[in-house]
C-alpha positions in Angstrom: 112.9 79.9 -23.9 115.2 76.9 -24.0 114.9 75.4 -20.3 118.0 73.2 -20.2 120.0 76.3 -22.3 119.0 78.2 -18.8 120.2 75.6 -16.5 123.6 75.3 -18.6 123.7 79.2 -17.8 123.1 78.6 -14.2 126.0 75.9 -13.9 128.3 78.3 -15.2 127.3 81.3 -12.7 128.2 78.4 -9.9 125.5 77.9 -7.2 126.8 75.9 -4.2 124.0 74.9 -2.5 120.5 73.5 -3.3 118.8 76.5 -1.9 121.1 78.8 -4.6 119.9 76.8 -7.2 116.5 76.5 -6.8 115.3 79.7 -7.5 117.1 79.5 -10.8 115.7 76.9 -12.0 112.4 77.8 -10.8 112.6 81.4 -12.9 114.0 79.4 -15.7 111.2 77.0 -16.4 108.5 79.6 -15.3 109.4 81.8 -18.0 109.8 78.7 -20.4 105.7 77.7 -19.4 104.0 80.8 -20.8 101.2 81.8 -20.6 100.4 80.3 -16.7 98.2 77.8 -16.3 98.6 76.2 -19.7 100.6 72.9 -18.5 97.3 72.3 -16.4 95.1 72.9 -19.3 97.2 70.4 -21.0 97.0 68.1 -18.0 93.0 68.2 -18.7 92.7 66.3 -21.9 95.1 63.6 -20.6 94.5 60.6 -18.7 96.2 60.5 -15.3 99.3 58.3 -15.2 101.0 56.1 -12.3 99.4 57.0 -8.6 100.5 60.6 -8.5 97.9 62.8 -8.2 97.6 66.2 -9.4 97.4 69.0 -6.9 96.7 72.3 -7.4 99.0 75.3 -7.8 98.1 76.0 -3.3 99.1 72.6 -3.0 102.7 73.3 -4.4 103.4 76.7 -3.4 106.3 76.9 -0.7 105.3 77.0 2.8 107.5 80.3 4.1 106.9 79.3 7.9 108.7 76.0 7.1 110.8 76.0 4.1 109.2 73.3 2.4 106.3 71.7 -0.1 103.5 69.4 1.0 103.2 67.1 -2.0 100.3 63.5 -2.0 102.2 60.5 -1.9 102.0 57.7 -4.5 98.2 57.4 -4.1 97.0 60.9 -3.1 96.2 59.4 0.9 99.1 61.0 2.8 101.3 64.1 2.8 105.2 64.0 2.8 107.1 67.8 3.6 109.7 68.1 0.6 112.1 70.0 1.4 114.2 73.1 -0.4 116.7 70.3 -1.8 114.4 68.2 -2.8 114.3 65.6 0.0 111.6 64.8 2.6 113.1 66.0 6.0 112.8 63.7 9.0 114.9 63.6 12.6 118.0 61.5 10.7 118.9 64.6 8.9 117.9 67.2 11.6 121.0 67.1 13.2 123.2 67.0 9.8 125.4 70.3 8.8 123.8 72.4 6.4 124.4 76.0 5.0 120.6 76.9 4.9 119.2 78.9 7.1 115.6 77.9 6.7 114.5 75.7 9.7 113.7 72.3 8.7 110.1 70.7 10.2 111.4 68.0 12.8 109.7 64.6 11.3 110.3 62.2 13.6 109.7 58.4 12.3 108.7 56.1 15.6 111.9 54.0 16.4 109.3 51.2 17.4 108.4 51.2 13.6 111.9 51.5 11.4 115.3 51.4 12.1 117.7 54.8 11.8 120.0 55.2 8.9 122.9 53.5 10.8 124.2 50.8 8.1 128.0 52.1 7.1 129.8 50.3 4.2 131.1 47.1 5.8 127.8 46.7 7.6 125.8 47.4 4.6 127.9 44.7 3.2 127.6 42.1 5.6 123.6 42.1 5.7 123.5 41.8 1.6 126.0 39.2 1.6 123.9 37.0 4.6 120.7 38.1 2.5 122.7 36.9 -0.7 123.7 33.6 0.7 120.8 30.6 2.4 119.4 27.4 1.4 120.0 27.1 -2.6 123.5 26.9 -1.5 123.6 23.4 -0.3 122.2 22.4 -3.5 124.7 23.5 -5.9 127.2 20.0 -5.7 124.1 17.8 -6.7 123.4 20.3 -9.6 127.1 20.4 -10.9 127.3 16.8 -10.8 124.1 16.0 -12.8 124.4 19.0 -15.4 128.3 19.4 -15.7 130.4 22.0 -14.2 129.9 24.4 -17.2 126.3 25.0 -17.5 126.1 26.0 -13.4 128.9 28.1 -13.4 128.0 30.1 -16.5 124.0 30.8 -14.9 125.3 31.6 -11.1 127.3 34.1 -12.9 124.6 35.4 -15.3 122.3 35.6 -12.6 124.6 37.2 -10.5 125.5 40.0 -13.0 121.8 40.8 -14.0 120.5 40.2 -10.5 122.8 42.6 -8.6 121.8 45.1 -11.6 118.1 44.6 -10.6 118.7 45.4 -7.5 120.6 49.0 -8.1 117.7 49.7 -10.6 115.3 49.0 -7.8 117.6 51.3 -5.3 117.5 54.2 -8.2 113.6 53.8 -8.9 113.0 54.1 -5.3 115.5 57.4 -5.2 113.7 59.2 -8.1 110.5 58.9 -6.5 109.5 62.7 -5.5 110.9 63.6 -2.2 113.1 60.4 -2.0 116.2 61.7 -3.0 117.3 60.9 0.7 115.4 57.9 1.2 113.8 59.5 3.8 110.4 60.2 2.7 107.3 60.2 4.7 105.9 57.9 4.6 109.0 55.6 4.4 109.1 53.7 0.5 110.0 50.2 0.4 109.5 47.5 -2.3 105.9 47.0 -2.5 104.7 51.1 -1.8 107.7 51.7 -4.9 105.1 49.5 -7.0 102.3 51.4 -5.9 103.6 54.8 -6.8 104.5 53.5 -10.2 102.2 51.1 -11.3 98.8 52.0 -9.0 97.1 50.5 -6.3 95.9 47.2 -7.8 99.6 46.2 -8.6 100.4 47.3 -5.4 97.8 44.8 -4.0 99.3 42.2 -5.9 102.5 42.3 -5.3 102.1 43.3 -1.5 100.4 39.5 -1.7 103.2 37.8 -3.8 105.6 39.9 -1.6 104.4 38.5 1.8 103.3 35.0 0.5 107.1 34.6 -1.1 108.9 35.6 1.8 107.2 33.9 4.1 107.2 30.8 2.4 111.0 31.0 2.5 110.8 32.0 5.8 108.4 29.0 6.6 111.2 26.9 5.0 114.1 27.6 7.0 111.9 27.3 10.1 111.4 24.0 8.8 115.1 22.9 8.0 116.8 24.2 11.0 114.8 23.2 13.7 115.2 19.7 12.2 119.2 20.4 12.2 118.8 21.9 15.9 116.8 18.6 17.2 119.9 16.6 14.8 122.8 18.7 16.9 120.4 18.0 20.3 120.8 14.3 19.6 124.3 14.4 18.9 125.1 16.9 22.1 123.0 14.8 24.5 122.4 11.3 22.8 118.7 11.7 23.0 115.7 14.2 22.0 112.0 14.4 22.7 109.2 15.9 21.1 105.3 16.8 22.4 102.9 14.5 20.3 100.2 17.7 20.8 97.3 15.2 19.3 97.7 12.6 21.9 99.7 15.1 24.7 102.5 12.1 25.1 106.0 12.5 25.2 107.7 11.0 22.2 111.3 9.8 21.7 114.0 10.6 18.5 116.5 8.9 17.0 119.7 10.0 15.0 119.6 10.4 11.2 122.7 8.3 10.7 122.2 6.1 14.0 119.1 4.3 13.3 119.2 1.5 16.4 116.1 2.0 17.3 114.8 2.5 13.3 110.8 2.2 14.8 111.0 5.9 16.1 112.0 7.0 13.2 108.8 7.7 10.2 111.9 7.8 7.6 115.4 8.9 6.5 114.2 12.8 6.6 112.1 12.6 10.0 113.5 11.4 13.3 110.5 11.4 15.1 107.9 8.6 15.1 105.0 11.4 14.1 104.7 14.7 12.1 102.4 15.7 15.1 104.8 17.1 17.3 106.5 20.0 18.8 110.0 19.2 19.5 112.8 20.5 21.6 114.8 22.1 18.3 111.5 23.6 17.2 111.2 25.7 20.5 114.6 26.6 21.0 114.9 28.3 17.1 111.7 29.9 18.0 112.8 31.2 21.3 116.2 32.6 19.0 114.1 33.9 16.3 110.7 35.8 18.0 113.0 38.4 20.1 115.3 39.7 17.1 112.3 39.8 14.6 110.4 42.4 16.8 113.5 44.7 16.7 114.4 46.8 14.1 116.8 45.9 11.1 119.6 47.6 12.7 119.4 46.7 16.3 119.7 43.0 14.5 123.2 44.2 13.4 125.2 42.2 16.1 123.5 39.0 14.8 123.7 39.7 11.4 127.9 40.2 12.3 128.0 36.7 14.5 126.0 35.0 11.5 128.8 36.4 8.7 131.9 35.3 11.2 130.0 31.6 10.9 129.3 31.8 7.2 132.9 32.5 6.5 134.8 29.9 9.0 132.6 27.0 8.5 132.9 27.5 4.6 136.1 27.9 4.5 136.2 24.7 7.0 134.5 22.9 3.9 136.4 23.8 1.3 139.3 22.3 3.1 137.3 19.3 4.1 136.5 18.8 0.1 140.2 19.2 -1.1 141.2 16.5 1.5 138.5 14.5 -0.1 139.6 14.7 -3.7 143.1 14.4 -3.6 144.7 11.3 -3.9 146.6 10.5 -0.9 145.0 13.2 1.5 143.7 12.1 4.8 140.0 11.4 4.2 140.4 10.6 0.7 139.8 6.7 1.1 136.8 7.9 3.7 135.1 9.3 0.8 135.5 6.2 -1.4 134.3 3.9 1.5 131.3 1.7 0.7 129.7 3.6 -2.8 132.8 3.2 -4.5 131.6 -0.2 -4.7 129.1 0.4 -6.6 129.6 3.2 -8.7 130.6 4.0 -12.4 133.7 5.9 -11.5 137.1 5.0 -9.8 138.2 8.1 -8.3 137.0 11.6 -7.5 137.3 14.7 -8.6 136.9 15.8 -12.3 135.7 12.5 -13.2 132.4 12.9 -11.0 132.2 16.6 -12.4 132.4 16.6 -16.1 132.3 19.4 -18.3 128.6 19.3 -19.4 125.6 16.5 -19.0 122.7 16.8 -21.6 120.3 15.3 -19.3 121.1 17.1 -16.1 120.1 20.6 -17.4 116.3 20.9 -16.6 117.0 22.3 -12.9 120.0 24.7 -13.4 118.3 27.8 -14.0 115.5 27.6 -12.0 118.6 26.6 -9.0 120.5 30.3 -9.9 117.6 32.0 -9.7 116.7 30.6 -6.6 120.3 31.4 -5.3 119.7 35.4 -5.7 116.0 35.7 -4.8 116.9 38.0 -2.4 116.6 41.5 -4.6 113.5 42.6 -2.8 115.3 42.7 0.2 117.7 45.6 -0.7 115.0 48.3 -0.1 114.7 48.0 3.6 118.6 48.6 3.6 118.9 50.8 1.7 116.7 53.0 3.8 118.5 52.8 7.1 122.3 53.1 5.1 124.1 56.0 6.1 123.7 58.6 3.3 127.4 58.5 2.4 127.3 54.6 1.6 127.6 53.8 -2.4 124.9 51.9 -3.5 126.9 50.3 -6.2 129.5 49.1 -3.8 126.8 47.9 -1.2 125.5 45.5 -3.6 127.9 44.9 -6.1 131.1 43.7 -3.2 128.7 41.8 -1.3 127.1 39.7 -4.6 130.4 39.2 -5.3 132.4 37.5 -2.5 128.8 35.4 -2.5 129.2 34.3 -5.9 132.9 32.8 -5.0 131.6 31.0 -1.8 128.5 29.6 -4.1 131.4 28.3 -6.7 133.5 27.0 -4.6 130.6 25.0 -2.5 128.8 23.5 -5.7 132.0 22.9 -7.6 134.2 21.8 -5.1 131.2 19.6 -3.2 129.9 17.9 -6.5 134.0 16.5 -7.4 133.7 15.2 -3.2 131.2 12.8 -2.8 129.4 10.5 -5.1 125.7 12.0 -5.0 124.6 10.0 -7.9 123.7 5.9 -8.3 125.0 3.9 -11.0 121.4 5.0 -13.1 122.0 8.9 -13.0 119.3 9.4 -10.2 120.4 11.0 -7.0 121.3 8.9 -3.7 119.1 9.7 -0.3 120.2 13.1 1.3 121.9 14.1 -1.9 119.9 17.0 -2.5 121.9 18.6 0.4 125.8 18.4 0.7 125.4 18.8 4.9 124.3 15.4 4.9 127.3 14.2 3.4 129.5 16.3 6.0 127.4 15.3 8.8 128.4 11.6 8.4 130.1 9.8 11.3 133.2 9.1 8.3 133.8 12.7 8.7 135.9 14.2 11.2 134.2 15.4 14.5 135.0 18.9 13.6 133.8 19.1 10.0 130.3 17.6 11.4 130.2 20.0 14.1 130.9 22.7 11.1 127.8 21.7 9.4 125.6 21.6 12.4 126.8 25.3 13.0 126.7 26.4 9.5 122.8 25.7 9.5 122.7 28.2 13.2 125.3 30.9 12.0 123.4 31.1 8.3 120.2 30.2 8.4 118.7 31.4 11.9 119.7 34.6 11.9 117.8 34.8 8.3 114.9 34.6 9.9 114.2 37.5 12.2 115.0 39.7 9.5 112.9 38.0 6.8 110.3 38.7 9.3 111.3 41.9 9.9 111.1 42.5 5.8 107.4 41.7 5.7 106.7 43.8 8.8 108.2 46.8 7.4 106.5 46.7 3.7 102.9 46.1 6.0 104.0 49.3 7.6 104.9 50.9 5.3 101.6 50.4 3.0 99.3 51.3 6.0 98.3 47.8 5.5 98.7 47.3 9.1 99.4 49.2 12.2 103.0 47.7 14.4 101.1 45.1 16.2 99.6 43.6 13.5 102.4 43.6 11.1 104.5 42.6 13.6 102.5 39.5 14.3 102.2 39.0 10.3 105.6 39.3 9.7 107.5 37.7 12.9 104.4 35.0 14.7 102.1 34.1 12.1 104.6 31.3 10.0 106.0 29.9 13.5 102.3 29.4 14.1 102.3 27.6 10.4 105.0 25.9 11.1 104.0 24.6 14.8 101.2 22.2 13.2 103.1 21.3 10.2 106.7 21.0 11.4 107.5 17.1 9.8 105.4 17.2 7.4 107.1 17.1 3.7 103.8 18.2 2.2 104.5 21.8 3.6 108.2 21.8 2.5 107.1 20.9 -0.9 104.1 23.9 -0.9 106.6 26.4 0.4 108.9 25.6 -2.5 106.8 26.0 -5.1 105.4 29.5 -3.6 108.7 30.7 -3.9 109.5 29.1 -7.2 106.3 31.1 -8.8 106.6 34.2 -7.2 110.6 34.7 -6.6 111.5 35.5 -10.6 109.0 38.0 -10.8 109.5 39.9 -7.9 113.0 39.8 -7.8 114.1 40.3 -11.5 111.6 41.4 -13.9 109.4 43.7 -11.4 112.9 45.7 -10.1 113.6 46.2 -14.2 110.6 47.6 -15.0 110.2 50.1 -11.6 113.3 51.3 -13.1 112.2 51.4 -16.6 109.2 53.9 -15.3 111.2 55.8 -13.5 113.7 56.8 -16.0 110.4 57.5 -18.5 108.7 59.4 -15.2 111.9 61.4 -13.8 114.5 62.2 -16.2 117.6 63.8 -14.6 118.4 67.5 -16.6 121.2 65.7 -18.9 118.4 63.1 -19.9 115.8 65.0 -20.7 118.6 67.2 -22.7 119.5 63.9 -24.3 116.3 62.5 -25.4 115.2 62.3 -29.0 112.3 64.9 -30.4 109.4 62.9 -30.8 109.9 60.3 -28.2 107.2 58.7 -26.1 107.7 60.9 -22.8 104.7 62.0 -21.5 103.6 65.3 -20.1 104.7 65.7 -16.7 102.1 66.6 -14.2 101.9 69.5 -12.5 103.0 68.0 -9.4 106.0 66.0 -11.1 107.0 69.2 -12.5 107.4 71.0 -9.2 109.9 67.9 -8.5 111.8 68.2 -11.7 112.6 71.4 -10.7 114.1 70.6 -7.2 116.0 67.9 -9.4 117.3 70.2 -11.5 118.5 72.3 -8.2 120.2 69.2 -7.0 122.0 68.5 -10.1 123.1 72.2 -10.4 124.2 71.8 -6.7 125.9 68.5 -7.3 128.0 69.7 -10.3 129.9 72.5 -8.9 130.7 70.4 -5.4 133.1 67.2 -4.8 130.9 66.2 -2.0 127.0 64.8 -2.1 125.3 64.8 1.4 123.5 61.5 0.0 125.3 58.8 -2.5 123.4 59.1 -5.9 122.7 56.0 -7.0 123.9 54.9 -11.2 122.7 51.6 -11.5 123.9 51.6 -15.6 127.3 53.2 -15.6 127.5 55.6 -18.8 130.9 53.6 -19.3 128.5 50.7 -20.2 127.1 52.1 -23.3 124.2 50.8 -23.4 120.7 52.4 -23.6 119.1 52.1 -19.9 116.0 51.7 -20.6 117.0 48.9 -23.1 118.9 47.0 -20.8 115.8 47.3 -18.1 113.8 45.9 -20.6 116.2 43.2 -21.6 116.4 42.3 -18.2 112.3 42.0 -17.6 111.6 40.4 -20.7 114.4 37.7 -20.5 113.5 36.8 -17.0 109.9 37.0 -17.4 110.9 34.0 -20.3 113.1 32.0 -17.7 111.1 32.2 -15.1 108.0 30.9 -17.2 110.1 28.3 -18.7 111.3 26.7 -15.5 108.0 26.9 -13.4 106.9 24.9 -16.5 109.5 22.3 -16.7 109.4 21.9 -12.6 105.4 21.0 -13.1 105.9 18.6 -16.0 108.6 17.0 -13.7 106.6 16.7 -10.9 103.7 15.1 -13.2 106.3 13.3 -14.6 108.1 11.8 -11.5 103.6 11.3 -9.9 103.0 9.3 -12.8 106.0 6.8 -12.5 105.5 6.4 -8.8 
């Protein structure tokens, strides 16, 4: 018997609900796996594929008492109830409508663990596009000005395209795993347990490593940069600071990083304290900030993740006017920005003669800069399990990635025609490997400084928490750790880093090149091929009916073909109703024509290239740049 011929005949008899649907399908593919038992026999001469273990047939027959199918998880440890539609049931969709009659078991997640599936559109939004934005940002105008404006604008947006399609493909990997369909399964799938169901527990183990290590090393990072700006904004408020010199327990004394009176307090132009010992009054208060929201849950972070978008969007805009009064001729700080390096620069004037088309010899850093500007893929999972199941996945990411791509442009182009960042031999001036520095300077106006101090509180503390709040929930997730642990893994452990190594550039430099390594795989080519898998694993009805005879899809197991029947009951129910109870996520639009597992490929292999290439030319810089020193 033709099993998709049967479902076609299904369609047309018009089920409405899952539960209609699912006994159809069922009596269609029994009768078309004749005599029983043989896919099992078949089973026996193959080798077992992924982390989904076969179960028996007692394992998959339907539980009357409770409507629903106890199925192993990724590695066989756990149990998650399936229920009749195909979705693990838990308290978020307990008290949802529904036509069945069929109690559902009550699984209630611990709200001390996870957050609910609160996230609407614009909120779902607003946390990708804070994710989207950080650090990278500031370094776009040196970029532009070294490479041209061409070569930086053409990889922000090819990074941006194949980035935001990395992370939908994630998003649909994770929602074909068995008993996902909801995001809602128990126990809850995020980024690192995804790579565990499809690629086994020793890539799990590695990546749960890169994962953590990555994140926190950004993490570590921001800690870094702004407490410094917070001691910087503590000088400026109250005309002094003090640190705690914790080797010799003496109370030590900054300065300013522009007002350098008194320049024997000051180690150098980066440091404004006399030591790297020390624990300093910025330090403490960003710590106080962060510790409190990174032991909440992602949504109950939600106010400060609105406050830190409000800041992101004024103080931007605030520069963007500040840089079009500095390149136009005749506008008020116009001579400001000339004052003093016009003296002894190449150019006469700003704008598009500091920011030329393209620059042969400014190239090395461009892509390794874009794909350090949209590292933030892995982050998407933990959203997308506490959205609201009517929330488009496609719009979640694809508006937010968007408007950040804009605000990226507009800084690096816009910032690299404003100031002269370069000396009259190519190389870049002090403090030109962050535009803030240049806006912080007494020749700006009192409120564009005060912009840039806030800029660094609205954007970059409020990243924080929820970076920490990322690692806690993968830890959790994986059973790595129970919530006090992961909690003090993900949220205490890098201010405790951070606390002995707060000045010192060594640390700043290590964290870097963590990320550097680790961010292009896990955020690009892993998310491609998760989603190459799971098209080859799960195939929905019309791509199974679309495959080629004699193509390289394996036999399902028995367990995976208990689940392609409850997909098939989904898309029976899906096809004769204008309204999903969960957004179905598309990540490669049919309208694209292009083979998905093609472009997923594409995707992992081109990365995997770029990201090899640019770790390598950042090393022989570095070797380069130690041996002239």
């Amino acid at each position: 018997m033709d099993v998709e011929g049967s479902i076609e005949d299904s369609v047309s008899s018009g089920p409405s609900t899952v539960s209609d649907a699912l006994p159809r399908v069922q009596s269609s593919r029994s009768a078309a796996v004749a005599p029983a038992g043989s896919v099992n026999s078949a089973f026996a001469s193959r080798p077992s594929y992924g982390s989904i273990s076969s179960t028996s047939d007692s394992e998959l027959r339907p539980v009357a008492s409770r409507g629903s199918t106890p199925e192993p998880d990724g590695d066989g440890e756990s149990r998650r109830l399936i229920s009749a539609n195909g979705s693990a049931a838990n308290q978020d969709q307990a008290d949802e409508s529904d036509d069945e009659t069929t109690p559902k078991p009550k699984l209630q997640r611990s709200k001390s663990s996870f957050g609910a599936k609160s996230f609407g559109f614009w909120a779902s939004c607003c946390l990708n596009l804070n994710n989207c934005m950080g650090p990278a940002m500031v370094l776009l105008p040196l970029v532009a000005q070294q490479a041209g404006w061409f070569t930086p604008t053409l990889a922000l947006v090819v990074v941006f395209v194949f980035s935001t399609f990395a992370g939908t493909m994630l998003c649909e990997a994770m929602q074909r795993i068995p008993g996902n369909h909801r995001f809602s399964a128990v126990p809850r799938i995020e980024f690192t347990t995804t790579v565990r169901h499809y690629y086994g527990v020793k890539a799990y183990y590695i990546f749960q490593i890169l994962y953590t290590v990555s994140l926190q090393a950004l993490n570590i990072a921001s800690m870094i940069i702004s407490s410094q700006v917070v001691d910087n904004f503590i000088y400026k408020v109250c005309g002094g600071n003090y640190a705690l010199d914790y080797t010799t327990w003496t109370i030590v004394k900054g300065c300013s990083q522009f007002d350098k009176s008194d320049i024997s307090h000051c180690l150098e132009d980066s440091n404004i304290f006399p030591t790297s010992t020390i624990i300093s009054l910025g330090f403490l208060a960003s710590m106080l900030i962060c510790l409190p929201f990174g032991y909440l849950n992602l949504d109950d972070n939600m106010w400060f993740q609105w406050f830190s978008l409000v800041g992101l969007c004024l103080f931007t805009l605030e520069f963007v006017v500040q840089f079009f009064m500095n390149i136009v001729p005749g506008a008020p700080y116009y001579e400001e920005a000339h004052y003093e390096k016009s003296l002894d620069m190449n150019v006469t004037a700003l704008g598009t003669e500091l920011l030329p088309f393209f620059k042969i010899g400014g190239q090395g850093y461009v892509f390794g800069l874009a794909i350090f500007a949209y590292s933030y893929i892995v982050t998407i999972p933990s959203w997308v399990n506490e959205k609201k199941p009517a929330v488009s996945v496609n719009k979640a990411v694809w508006v937010p990635a968007t408007i950040g791509l804009v605000m990226k442009l507009a800084i690096g182009l816009m910032g690299g025609m404003s100031f002269y960042l370069l000396g009259k031999d190519g190389k870049p001036l002090n403090g030109a490997d962050n535009i803030l520095i240049e806006l912080l300077h007494p020749r700006m106006p009192a409120v564009t400084q005060y912009s840039a101090y806030l800029w660094n509180l609205t954007t970059l503390i409020p990243g924080i928490p929820v970076l920490g709040i990322y690692v806690r929930y993968n830890l959790l997730s994986g059973k790595v750790f129970g919530p006090v642990q992961s909690a003090f893994w993900g949220v205490v452990a890098p201010w405790i880093v951070t606390i002995f190594l707060y000045e010192q550039s060594a640390l700043l430099a290590v964290c870097n090149w963590i990320a550097l390594i680790a961010a292009g795989f896990t955020n690009f080519v892993v998310p491609a091929m998760l989603y190459h898998r799971a098209l080859t694993w799960y195939p929905s009805s019309a791509e199974r009916m679309s495959r080629r005879s004699g193509s390289d899809t394996r036999i399902p197991t028995s367990s995976e073909e208990e689940h392609l029947v409850q997909s098939d009951a989904v898309d029976l129910a899906e096809s004769m109703s204008s309204f999903s109870e969960q957004s179905r996520v598309n990540a490669v639009p049919l309208w694209l024509r292009v083979s998905p597992t093609r472009f997923a490929t594409g995707i992992s292999v081109t990365f995997a290239v770029v990201s090899v290439v640019t770790i390598a030319f950042y090393i022989y810089g570095a070797v380069a740049l130690g041996s002239t020193d």
